[in-house]
MIKOLGU-62719 format. One record per residue: residue number from 1; residue in three letters; chain; x, z, y of N, C-alpha, C, CB in turn. Coordinates in nm, 4 decimals. Each point is the difference from the previous one (the first is absolute). Glycine has a CB too. Example, Ala and Ser with C-alpha at 12.3 -4.5 7.8 and 13.67 -1.06 7.14 Angstrom:
BEGIN
<atom 1; ALA; A; <1.3190; 0.7800; -0.5690>; <-0.0890; 0.0000; 0.1190>; <0.0900; 0.0000; 0.1200>; <-0.1892; 0.1246; -0.1173>> <atom 2; SER; A; <0.1542; -0.1966; 0.2223>; <0.0820; 0.0060; 0.1190>; <-0.0770; 0.0730; 0.1090>; <0.1184; -0.2145; -0.0628>> 
***
This chain:
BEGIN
<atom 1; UNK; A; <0.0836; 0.0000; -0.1183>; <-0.0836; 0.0000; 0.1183>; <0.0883; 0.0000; 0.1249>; <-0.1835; 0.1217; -0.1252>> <atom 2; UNK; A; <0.1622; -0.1579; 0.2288>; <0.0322; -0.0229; 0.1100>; <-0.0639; -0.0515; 0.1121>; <0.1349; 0.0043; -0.1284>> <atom 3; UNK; A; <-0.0886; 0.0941; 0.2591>; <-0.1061; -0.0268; 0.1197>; <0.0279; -0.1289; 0.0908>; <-0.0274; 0.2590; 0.0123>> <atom 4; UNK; A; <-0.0698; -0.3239; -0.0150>; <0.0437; -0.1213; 0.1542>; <-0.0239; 0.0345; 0.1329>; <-0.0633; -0.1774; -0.1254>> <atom 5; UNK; A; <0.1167; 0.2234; 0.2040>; <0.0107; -0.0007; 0.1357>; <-0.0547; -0.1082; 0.0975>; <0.1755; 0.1171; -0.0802>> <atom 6; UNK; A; <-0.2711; -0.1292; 0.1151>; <0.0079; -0.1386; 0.1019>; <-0.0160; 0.0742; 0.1341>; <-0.1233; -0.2087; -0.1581>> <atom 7; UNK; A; <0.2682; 0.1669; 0.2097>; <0.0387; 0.0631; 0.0812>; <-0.0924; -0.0072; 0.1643>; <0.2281; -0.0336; -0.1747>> <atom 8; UNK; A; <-0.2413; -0.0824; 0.2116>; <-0.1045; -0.0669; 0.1194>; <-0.1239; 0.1139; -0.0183>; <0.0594; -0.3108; -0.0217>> <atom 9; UNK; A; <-0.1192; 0.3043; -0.0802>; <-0.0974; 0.0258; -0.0306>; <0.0153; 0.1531; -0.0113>; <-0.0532; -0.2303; -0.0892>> <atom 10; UNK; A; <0.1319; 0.3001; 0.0636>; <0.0155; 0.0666; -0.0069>; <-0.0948; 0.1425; -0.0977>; <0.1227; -0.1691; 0.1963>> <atom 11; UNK; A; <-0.1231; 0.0628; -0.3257>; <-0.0503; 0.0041; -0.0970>; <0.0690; 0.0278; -0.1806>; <-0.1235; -0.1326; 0.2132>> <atom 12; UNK; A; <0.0760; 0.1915; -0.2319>; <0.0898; 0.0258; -0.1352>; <-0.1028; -0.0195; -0.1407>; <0.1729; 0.1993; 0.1451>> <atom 13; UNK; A; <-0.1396; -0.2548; -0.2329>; <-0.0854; -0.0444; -0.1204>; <0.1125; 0.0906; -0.1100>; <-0.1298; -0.2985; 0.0851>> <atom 14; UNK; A; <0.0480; 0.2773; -0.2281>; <0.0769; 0.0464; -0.0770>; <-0.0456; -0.1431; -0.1186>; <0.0177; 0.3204; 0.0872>> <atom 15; UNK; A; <0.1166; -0.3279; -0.1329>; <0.0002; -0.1241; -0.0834>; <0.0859; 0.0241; -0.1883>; <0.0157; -0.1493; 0.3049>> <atom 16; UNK; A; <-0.1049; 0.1126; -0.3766>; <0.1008; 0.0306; -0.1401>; <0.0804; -0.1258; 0.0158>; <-0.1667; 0.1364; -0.1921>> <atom 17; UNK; A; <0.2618; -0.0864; 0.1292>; <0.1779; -0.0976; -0.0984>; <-0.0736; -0.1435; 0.0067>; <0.1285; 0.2010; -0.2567>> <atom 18; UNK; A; <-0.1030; -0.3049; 0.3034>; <-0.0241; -0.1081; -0.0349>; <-0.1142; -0.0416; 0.1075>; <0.0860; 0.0410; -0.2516>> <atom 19; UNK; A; <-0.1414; 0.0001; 0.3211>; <-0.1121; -0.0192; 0.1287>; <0.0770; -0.1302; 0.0636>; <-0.0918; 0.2890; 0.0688>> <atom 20; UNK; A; <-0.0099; -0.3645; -0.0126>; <-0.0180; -0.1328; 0.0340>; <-0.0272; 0.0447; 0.1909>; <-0.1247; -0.1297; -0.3005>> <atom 21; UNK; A; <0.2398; 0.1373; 0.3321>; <-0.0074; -0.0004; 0.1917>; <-0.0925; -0.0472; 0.0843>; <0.1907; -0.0271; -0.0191>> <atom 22; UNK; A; <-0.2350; -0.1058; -0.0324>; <-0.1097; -0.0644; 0.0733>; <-0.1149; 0.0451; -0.0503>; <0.1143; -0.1873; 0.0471>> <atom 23; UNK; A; <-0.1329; 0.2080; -0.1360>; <-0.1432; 0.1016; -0.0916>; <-0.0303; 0.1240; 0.0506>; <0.0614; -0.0750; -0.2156>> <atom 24; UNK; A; <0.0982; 0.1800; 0.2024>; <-0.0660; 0.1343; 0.0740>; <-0.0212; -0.0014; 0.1541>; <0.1165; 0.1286; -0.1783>> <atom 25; UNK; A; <-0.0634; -0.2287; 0.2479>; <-0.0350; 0.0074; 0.1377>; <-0.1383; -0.0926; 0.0268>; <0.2686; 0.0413; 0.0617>> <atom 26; UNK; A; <-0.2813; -0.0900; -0.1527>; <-0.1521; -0.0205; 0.0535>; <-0.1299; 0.0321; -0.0631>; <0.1114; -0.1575; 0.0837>> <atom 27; UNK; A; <-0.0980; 0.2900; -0.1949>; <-0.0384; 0.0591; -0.0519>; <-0.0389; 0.1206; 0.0553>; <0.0936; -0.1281; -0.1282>> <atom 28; UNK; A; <0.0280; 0.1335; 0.2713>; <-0.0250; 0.1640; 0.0592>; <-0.0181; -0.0305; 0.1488>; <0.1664; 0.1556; -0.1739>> <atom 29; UNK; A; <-0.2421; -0.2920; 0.1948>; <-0.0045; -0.0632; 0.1615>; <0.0871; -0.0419; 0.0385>; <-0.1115; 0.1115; 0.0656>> <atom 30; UNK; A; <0.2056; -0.1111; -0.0800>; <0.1576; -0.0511; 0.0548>; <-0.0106; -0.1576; 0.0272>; <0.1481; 0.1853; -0.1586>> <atom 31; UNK; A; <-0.1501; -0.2127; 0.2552>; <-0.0054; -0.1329; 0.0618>; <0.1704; -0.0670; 0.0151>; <-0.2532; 0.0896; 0.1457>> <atom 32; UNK; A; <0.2941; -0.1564; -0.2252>; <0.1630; -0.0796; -0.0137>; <-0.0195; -0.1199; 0.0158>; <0.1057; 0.1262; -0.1550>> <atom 33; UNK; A; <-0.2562; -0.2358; 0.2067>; <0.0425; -0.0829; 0.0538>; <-0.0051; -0.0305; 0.1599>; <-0.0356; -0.0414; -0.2258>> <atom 34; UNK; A; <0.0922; -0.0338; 0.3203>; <-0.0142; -0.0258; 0.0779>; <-0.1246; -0.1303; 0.0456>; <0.2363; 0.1332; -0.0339>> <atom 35; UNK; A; <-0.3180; -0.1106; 0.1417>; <-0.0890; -0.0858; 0.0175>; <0.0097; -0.1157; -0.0910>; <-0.0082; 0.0833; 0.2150>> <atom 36; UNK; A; <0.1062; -0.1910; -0.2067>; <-0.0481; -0.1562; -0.0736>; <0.0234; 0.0629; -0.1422>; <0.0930; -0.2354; 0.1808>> <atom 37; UNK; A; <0.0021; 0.2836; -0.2409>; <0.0038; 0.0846; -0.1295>; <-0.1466; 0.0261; -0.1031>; <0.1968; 0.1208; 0.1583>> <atom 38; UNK; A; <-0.2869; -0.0123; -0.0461>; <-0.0950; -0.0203; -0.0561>; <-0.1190; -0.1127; -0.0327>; <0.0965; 0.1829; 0.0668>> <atom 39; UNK; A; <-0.0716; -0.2921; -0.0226>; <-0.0666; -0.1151; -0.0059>; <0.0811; -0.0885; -0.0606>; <-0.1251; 0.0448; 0.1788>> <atom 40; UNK; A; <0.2254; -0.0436; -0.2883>; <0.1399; -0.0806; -0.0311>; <0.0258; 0.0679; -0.1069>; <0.1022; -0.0681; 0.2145>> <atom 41; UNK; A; <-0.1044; 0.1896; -0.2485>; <0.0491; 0.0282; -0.1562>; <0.0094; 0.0014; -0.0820>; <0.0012; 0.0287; 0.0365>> <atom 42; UNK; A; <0.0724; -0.0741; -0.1345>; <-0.0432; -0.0318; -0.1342>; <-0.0263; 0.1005; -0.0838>; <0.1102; -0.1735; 0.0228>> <atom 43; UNK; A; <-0.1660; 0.2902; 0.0125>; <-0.0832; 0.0879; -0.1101>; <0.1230; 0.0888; -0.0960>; <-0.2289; -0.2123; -0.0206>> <atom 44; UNK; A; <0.3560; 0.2180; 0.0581>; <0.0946; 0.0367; -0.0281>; <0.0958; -0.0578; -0.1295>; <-0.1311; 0.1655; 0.1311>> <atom 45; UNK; A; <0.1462; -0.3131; -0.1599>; <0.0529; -0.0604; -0.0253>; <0.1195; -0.0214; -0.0047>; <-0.1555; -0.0175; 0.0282>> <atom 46; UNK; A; <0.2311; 0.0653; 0.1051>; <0.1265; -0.0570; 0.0457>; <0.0269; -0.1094; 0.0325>; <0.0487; 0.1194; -0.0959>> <atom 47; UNK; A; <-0.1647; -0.2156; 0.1471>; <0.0089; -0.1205; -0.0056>; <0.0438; -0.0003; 0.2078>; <-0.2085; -0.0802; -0.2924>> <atom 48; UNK; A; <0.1373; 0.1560; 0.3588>; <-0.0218; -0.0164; 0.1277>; <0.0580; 0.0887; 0.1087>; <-0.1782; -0.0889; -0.1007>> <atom 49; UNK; A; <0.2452; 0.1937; 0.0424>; <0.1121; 0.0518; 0.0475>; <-0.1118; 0.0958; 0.1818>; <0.2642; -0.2679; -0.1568>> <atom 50; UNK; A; <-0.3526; 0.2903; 0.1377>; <-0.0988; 0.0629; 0.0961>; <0.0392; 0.1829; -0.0095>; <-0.2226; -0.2297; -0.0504>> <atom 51; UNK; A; <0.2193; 0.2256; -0.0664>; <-0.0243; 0.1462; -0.0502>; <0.1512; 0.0692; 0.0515>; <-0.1827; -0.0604; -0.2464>> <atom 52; UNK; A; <0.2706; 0.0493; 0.3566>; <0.1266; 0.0389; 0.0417>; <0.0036; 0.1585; 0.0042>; <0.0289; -0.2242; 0.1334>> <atom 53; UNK; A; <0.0661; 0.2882; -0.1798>; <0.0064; 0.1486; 0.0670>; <0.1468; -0.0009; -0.0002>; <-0.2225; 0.1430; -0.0888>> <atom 54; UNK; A; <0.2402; -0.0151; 0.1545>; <0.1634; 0.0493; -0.0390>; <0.0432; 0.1012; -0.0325>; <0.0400; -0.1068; 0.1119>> <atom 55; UNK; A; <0.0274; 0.1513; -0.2000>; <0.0485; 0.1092; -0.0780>; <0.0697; 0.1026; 0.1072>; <0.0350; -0.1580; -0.2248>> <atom 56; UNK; A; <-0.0702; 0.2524; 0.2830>; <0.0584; 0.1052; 0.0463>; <0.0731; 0.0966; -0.0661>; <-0.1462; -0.0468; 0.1162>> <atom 57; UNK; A; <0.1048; 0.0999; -0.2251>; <0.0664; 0.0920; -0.0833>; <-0.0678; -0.0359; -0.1494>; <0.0445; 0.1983; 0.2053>> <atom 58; UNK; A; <0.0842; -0.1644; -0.3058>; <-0.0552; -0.0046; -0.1201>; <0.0481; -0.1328; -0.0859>; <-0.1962; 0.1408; 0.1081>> <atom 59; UNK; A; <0.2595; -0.2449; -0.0575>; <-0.0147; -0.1115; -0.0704>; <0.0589; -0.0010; -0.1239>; <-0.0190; -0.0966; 0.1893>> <atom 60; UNK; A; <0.0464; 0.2122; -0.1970>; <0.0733; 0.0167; -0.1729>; <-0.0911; 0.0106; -0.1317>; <0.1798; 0.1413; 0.1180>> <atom 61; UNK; A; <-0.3169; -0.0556; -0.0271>; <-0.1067; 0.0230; -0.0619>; <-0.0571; -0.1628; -0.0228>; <-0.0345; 0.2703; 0.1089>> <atom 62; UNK; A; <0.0238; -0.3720; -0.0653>; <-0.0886; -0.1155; -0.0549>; <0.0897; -0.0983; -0.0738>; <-0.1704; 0.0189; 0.1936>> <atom 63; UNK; A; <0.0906; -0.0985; -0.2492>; <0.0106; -0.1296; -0.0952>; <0.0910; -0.0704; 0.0875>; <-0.2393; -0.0209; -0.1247>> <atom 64; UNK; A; <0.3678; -0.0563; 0.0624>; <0.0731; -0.0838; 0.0728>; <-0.0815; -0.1101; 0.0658>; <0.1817; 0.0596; -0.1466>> <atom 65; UNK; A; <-0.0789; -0.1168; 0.2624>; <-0.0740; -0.1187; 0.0368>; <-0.0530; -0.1038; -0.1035>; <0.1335; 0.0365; 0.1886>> <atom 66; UNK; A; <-0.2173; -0.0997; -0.1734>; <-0.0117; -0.1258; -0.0617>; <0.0075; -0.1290; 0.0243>; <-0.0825; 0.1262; -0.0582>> <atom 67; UNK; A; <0.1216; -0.2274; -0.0541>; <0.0670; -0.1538; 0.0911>; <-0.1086; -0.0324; 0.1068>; <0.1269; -0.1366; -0.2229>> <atom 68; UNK; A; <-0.2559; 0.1243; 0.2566>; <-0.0749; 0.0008; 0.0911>; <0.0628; 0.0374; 0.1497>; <-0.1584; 0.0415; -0.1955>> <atom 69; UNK; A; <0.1801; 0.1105; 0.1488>; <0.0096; 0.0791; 0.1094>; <0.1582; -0.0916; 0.0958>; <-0.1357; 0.2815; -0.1634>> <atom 70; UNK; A; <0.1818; -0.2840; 0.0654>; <0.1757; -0.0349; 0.0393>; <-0.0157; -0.1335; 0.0701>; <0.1403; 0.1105; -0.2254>> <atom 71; UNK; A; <-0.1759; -0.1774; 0.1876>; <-0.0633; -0.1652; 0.0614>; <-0.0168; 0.0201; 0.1166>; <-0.1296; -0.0878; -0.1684>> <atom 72; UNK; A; <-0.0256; 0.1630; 0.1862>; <-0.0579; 0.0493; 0.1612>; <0.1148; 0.0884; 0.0636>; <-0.2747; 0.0213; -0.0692>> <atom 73; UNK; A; <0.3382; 0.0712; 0.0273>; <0.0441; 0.0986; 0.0894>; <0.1618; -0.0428; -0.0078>; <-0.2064; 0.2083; -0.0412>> <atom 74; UNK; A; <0.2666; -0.3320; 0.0550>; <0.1650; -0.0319; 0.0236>; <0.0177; 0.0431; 0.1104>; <0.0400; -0.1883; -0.1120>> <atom 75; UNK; A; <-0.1169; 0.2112; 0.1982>; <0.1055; -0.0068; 0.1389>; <-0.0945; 0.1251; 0.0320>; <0.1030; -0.2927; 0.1028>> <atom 76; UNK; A; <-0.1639; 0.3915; -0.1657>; <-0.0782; 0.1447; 0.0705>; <0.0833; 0.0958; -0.0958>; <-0.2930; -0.0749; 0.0738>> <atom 77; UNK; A; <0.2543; 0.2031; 0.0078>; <0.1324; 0.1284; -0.0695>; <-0.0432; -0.0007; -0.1329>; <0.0421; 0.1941; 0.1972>> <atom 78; UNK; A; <0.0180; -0.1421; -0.2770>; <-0.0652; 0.1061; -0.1692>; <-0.0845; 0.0085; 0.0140>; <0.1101; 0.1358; -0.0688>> <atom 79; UNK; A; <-0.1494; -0.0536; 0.1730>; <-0.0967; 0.1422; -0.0376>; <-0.1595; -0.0539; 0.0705>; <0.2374; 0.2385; 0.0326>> <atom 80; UNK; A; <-0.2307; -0.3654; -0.0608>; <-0.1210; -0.0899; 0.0064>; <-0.0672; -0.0902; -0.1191>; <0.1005; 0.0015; 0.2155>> <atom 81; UNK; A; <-0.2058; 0.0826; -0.2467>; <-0.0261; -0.0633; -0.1234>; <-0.1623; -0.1063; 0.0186>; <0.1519; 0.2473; -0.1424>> <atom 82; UNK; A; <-0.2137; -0.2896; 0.0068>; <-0.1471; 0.0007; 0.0197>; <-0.0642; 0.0655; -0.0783>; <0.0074; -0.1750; 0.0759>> <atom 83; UNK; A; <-0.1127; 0.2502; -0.0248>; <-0.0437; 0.1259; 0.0030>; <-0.0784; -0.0539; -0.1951>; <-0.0463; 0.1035; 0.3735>> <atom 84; UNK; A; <0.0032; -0.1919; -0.3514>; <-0.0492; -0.0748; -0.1331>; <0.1291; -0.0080; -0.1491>; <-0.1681; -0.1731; 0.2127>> <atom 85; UNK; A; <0.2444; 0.1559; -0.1611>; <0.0949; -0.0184; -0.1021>; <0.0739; 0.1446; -0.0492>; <0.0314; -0.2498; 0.1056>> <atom 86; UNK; A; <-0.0772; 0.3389; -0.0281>; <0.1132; 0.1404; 0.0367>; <-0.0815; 0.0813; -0.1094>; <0.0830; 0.0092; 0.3098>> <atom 87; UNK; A; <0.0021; 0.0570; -0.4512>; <-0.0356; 0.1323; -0.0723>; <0.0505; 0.1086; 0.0390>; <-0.0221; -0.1052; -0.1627>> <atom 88; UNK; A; <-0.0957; 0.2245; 0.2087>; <0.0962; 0.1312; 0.0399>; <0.0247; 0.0910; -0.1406>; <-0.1121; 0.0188; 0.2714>> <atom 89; UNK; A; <0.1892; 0.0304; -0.2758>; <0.0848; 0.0507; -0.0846>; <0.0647; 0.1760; 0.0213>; <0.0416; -0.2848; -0.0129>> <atom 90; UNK; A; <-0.1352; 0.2898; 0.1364>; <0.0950; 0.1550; 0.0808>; <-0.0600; -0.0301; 0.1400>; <0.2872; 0.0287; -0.1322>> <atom 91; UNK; A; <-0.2978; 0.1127; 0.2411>; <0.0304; -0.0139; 0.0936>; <0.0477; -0.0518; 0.1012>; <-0.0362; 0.0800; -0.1081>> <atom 92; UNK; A; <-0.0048; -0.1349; 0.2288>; <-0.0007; -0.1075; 0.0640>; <-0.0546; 0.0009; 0.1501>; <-0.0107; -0.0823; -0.2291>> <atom 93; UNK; A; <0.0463; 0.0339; 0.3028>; <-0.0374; -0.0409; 0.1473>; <-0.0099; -0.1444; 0.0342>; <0.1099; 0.1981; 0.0602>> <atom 94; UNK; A; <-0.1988; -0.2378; 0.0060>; <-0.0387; -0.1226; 0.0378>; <-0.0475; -0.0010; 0.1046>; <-0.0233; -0.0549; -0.1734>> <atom 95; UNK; A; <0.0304; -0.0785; 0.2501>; <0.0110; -0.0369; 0.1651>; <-0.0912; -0.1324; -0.0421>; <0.2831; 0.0980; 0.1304>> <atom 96; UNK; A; <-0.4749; -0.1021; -0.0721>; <-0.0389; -0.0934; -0.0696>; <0.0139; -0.0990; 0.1553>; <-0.1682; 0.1290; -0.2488>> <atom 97; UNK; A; <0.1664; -0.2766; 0.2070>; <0.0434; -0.0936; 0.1300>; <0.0729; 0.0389; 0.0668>; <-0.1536; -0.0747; 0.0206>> <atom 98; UNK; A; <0.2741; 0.0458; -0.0695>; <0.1779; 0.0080; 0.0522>; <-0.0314; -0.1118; 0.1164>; <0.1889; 0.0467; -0.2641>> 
***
């Protein structure tokens, strides 16, 4: 088990081993897309790269990147993932629309 932080929001969820980022945040109201996002997403796919957050603390706790992620994010820091592709694994902080 492990807690997600969304930090903006200033909101805290609790998530088991293996929780789906884009699931518990919009499971607990957590709004991670930005205006066109929500009219553009592919339903958490990884296809559309909408679902952006950034890892504040914790990134040890989630699922490595994935080739998806690495494609979209060459030229953005690490600690920017998509919230769709991301397993939490542990404790965590997140910054939703970096």
């Amino acid at each position: 088990m492990g807690n997600i932080k969304f930090v903006k929001e200033d909101k805290e969820v609790i998530a088991a081993d293996g929780a789906n980022l884009r699931l518990k945040a919009m499971q607990n109201d957590i709004d991670i897309y930005k205006f066109i996002g929500k009219m553009t997403n592919c339903n958490g796919n990884g296809q559309c790269g909408t679902c952006i957050v950034e890892i504040v603390e914790g990134m040890e706790n989630l699922s490595p990147r994935t080739d998806v992620e690495n494609r979209k994010f060459q030229k953005k820091p690490d600690s920017y993932r998509l919230a769709c592709q991301t397993l939490v694994n542990g404790p965590v902080s997140v910054v939703t629309k970096p």
